[in-house]
N, C-alpha and C positions, 0 to 999 in steps of 0.2 A: 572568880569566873562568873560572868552574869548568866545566867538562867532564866531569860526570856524568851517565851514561846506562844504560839499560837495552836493549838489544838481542835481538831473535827474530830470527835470521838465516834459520831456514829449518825449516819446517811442511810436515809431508808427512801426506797421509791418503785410505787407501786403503778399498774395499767391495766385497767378493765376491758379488756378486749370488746369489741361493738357488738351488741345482741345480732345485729344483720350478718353480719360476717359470722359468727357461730349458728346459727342456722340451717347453712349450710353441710354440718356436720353433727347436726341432732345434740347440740350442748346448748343447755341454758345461761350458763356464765363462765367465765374464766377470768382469773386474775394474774397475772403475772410480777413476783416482787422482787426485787434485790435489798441487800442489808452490805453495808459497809460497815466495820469492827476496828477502830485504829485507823480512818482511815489518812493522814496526816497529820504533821506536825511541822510546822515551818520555827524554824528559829537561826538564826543567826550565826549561832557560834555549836550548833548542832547538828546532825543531817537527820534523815525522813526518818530511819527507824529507832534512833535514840529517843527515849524518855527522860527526859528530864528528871521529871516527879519520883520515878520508882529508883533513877540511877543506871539504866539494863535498857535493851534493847527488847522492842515489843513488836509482837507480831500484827500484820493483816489480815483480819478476817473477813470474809466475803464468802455472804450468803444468798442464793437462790431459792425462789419456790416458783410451786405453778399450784394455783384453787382450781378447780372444775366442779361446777355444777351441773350432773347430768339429767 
């Protein structure tokens, strides 16, 4: 059985909210981040949440935060 795959193991994406727009609510900064964990796998002769590599099917994790600087 062939065992080719394409893998994204992990997506990270982050947003610095505008100093003008926090201002209005007396914060000096904010970040907002998300974190992707597994977040695909394309192959062929596989579907999304099979591993290949391990044999077993693996989960999605997905991460949120939020920074403030007050």
């Amino acid at each position: 059985k062939k065992k080719s795959f394409i893998r994204m193991d992990n997506i990270s994406l982050a947003y610095q909210v505008p100093s003008l727009f926090l201002k209005r609510f007396s914060i000096q900064g904010m970040r907002l981040s998300v974190t992707v964990r597994n977040a695909f796998i394309w192959s062929p002769t596989f579907n999304n949440w099979y591993d290949p590599e391990i044999g077993n099917y693996s989960p999605r994790i997905i991460n949120f935060g939020v920074n403030f600087t007050l």
